[in-house]
VEXFINU-979104 format. One record per residue (C-alpha): z, y, x; residue in three letters; residue number from 1. Coordinates in Angstrom, 1 decimal, always signed. Example, Ala and Ser with C-alpha at 12.3 -4.5 7.8 and 13.67 -1.06 7.14 Angstrom:
BEGIN
+7.8; -4.5; +12.3; ALA; 1;
+7.1; -1.1; +13.7; SER; 2;
END
This chain:
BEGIN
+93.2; +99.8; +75.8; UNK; 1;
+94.6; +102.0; +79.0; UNK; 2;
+97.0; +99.9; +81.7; UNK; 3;
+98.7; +102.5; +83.5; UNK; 4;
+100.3; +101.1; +87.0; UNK; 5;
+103.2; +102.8; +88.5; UNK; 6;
+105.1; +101.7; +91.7; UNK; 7;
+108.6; +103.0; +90.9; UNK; 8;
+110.8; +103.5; +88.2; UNK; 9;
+110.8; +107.5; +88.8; UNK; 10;
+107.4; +107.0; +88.3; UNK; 11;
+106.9; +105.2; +85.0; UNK; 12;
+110.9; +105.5; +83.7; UNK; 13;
+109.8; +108.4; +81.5; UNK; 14;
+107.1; +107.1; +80.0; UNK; 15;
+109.0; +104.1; +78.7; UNK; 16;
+111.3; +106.3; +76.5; UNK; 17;
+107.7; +107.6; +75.0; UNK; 18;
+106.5; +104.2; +73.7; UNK; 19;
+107.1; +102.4; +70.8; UNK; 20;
+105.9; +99.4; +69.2; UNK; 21;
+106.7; +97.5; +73.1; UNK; 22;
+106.1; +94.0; +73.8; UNK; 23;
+106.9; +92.8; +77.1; UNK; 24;
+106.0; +90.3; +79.6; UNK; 25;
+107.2; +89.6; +82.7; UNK; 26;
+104.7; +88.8; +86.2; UNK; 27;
+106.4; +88.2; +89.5; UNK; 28;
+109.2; +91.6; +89.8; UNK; 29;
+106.3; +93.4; +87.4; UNK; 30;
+107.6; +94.2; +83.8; UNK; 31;
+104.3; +94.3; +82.3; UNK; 32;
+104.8; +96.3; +78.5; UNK; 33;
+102.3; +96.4; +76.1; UNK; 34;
+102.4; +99.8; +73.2; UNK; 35;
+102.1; +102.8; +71.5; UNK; 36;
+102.2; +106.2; +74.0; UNK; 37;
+101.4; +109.5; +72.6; UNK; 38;
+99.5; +107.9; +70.2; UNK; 39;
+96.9; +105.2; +72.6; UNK; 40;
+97.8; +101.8; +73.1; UNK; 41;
+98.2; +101.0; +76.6; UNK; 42;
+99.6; +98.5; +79.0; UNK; 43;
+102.8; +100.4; +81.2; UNK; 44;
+103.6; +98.5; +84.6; UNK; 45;
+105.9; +99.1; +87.5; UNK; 46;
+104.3; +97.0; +89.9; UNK; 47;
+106.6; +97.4; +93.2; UNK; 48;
+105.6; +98.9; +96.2; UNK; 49;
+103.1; +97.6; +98.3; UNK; 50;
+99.7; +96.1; +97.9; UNK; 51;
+100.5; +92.5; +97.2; UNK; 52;
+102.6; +93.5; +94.2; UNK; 53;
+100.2; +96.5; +93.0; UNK; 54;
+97.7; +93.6; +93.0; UNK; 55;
+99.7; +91.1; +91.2; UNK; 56;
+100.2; +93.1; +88.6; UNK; 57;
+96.9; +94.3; +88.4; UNK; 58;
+95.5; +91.1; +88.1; UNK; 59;
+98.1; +90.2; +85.2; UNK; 60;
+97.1; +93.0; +83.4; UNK; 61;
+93.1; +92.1; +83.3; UNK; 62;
+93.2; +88.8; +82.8; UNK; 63;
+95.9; +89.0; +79.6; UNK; 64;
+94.4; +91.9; +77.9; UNK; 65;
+90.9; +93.9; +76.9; UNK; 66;
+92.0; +96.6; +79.5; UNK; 67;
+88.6; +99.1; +79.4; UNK; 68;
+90.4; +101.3; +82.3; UNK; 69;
+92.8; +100.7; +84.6; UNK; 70;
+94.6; +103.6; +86.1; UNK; 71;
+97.2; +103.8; +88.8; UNK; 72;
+99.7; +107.0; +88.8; UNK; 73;
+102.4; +108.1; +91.0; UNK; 74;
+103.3; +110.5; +93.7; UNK; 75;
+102.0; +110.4; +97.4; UNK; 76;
+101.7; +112.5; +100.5; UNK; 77;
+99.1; +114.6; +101.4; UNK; 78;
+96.6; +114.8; +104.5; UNK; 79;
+95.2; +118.3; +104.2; UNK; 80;
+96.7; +121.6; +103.3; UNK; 81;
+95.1; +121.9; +100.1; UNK; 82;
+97.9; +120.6; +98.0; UNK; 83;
+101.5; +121.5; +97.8; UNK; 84;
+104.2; +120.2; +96.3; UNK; 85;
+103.7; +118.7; +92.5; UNK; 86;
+99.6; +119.2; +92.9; UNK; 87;
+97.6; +116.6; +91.8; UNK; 88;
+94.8; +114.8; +94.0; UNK; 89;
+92.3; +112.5; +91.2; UNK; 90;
+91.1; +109.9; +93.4; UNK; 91;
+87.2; +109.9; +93.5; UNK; 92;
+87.3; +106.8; +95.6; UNK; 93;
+89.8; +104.3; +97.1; UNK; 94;
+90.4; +102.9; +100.1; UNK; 95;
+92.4; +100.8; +102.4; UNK; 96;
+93.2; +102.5; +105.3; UNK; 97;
+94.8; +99.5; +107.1; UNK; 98;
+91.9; +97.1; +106.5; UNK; 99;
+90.3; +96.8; +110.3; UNK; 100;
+88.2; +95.0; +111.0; UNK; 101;
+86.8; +97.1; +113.6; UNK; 102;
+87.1; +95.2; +116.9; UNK; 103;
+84.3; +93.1; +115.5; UNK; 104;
+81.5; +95.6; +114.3; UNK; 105;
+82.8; +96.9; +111.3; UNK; 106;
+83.9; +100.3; +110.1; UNK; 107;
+87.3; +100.8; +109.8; UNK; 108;
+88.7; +100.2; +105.7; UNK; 109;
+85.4; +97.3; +105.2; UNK; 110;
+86.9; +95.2; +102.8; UNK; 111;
+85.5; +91.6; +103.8; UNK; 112;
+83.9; +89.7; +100.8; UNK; 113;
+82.7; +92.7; +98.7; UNK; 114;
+81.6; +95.1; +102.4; UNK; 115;
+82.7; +98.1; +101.3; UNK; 116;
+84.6; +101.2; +102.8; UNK; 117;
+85.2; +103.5; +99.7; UNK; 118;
+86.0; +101.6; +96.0; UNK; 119;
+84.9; +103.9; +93.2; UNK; 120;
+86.0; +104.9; +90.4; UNK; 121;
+84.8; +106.0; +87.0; UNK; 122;
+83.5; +109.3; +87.0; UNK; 123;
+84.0; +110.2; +83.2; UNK; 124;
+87.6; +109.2; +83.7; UNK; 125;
+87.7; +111.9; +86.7; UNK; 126;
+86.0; +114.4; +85.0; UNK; 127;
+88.5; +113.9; +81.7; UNK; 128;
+91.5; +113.9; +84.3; UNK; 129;
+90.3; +117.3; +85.6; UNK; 130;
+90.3; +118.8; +82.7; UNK; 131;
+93.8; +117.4; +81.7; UNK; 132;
+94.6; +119.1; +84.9; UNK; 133;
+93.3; +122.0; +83.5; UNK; 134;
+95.0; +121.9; +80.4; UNK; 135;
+98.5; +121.0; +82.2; UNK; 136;
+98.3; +124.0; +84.5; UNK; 137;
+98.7; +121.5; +87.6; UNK; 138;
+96.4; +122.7; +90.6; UNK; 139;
+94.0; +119.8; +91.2; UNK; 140;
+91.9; +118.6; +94.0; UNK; 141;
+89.8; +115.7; +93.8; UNK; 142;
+88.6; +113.3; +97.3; UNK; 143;
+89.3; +109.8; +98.7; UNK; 144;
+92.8; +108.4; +98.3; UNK; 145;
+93.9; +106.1; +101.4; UNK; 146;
+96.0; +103.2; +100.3; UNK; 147;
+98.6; +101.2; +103.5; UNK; 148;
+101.1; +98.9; +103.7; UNK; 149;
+103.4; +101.7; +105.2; UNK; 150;
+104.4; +105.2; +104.6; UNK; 151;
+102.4; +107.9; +107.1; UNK; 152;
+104.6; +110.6; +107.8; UNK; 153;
+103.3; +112.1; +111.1; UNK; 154;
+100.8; +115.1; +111.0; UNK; 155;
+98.0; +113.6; +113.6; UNK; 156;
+98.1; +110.2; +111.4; UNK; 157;
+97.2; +112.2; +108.5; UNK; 158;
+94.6; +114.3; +109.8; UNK; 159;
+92.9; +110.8; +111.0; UNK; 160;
+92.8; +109.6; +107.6; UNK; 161;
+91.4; +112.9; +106.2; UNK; 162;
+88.5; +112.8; +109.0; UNK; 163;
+87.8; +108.9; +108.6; UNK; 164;
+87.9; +108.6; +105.4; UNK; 165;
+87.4; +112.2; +103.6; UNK; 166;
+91.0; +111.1; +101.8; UNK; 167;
+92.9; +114.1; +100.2; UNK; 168;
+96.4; +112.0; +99.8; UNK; 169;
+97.8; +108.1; +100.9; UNK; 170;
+100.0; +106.0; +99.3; UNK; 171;
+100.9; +102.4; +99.2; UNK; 172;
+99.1; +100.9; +95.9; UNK; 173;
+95.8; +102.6; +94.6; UNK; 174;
+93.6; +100.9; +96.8; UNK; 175;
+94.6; +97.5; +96.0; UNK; 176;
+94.5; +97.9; +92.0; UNK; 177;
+90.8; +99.2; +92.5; UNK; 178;
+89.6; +96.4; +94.5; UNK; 179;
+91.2; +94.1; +91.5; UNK; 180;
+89.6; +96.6; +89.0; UNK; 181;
+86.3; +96.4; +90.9; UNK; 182;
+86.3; +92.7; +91.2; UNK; 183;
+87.1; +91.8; +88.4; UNK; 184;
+84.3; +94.6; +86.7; UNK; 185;
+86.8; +96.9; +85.2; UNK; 186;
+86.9; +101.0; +85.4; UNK; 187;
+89.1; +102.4; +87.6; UNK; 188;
+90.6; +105.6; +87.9; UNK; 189;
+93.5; +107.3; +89.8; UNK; 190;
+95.8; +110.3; +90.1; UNK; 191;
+98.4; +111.0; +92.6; UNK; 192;
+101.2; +114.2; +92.5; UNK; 193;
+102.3; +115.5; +96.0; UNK; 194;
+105.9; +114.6; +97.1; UNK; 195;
+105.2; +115.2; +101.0; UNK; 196;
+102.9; +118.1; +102.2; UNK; 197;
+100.6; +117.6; +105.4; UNK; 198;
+103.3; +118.5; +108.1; UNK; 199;
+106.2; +116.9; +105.8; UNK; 200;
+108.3; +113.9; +106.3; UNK; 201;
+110.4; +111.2; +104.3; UNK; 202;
+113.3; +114.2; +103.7; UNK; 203;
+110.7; +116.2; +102.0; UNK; 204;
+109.5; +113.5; +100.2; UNK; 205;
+113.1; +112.3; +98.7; UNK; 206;
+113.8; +115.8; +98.1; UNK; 207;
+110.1; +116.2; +96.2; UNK; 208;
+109.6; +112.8; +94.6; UNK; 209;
+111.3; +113.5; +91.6; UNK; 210;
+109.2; +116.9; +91.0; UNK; 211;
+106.0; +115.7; +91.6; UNK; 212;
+106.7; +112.1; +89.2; UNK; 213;
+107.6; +114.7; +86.7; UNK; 214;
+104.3; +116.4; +87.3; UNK; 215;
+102.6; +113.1; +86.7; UNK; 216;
+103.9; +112.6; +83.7; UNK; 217;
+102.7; +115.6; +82.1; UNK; 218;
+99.2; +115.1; +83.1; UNK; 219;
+99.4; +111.7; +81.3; UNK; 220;
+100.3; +113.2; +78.3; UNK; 221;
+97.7; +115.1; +78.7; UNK; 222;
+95.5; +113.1; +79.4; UNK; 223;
+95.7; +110.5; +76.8; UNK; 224;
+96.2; +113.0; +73.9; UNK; 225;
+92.7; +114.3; +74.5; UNK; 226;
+91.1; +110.9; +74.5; UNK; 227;
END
């Protein structure tokens, strides 16, 4: 079984009307459904923005069902000019860009307890989201995707978080549902759809949101028909 996390409803909203067969179960603000999508069963989240909640219901997810990989979906901004608008970045690693411990010796995004910068995740998943890519027509790049507790929207922020981290996009989940996944032993994977461009801002991204969701979605599809 697949659990798919999504932040927002734009996000995962479409996905719902594919399913059938849905049970539901309810963790903190998370709606946690369990069922049939385009033919795989999988557990469909909106966790809520934000690390705590992408955590919460990442945690929910593993411990309540034989989840063999989790993957986290949704739109971001990116911090190079190789994506525009609706491209996909597939995350080849995770991190936490606001973990910083730094003042004390360590590199900046060491997550204390585990000591690592960059969370992985599964490589046969990123090769088989590639080729869905592929498939979909969406340009694709793959790299680190930085995860925060805020949204970055100025152009020397992002270029920092390209050159520490190698990171392609940002958002405000991924990070947090791989260190669960990693934790807890699970395979992780991620994909992200561009709704804010390197010199963008939060107009371009309410303007683009929608777009690159829809984007998302189609990669899913994709995705999970050729597994």
């Amino acid at each position: 079984m697949i659990g798919i996390i999504g932040a927002m409803e734009q996000e995962v909203g479409a996905l719902l009307e594919q399913m059938s067969d849905i049970r539901e179960r309810k963790v903190g603000i998370s709606l946690i459904r369990e069922g049939t999508l385009w033919g795989k069963r999988v557990l469909l989240a909106q966790c809520g923005i934000g690390k705590v909640h992408a955590a919460m219901c990442a945690q929910a997810m593993l411990l309540n069902a034989p989840v063999e990989l989790l993957l986290n979906i949704g739109v971001a901004g990116a911090l190079t000019e190789k994506t525009g608008i609706a491209h996909c970045v597939i995350a080849t690693s995770a991190v936490q860009h606001d973990m910083d411990t730094s003042p004390i010796g360590d590199p900046v995004g060491m997550i204390s307890g585990i000591n690592r910068v960059h969370l992985p995740c599964d490589e046969g998943a990123v090769a088989r989201l590639k080729a869905a890519c592929v498939r979909a027509g969406i340009p694709c790049v793959l790299g680190a995707i930085a995860t925060g507790d805020r949204f970055v929207e100025r152009e020397d922020e992002k270029r920092r978080l390209n050159a520490l981290f190698g990171a392609e996009a940002c958002d405000m989940e991924g990070a947090a549902i791989a260190q669960v996944a990693f934790e807890m032993g699970v395979p992780y994977a991620a994909y992200r759809c561009i709704s804010d461009t390197l010199n963008g801002n939060g107009m371009e991204y309410a303007l683009n949101a929608a777009r690159a969701a829809a984007a998302g979605q189609t990669l899913l599809e994709v995705f999970l028909r050729q597994e």
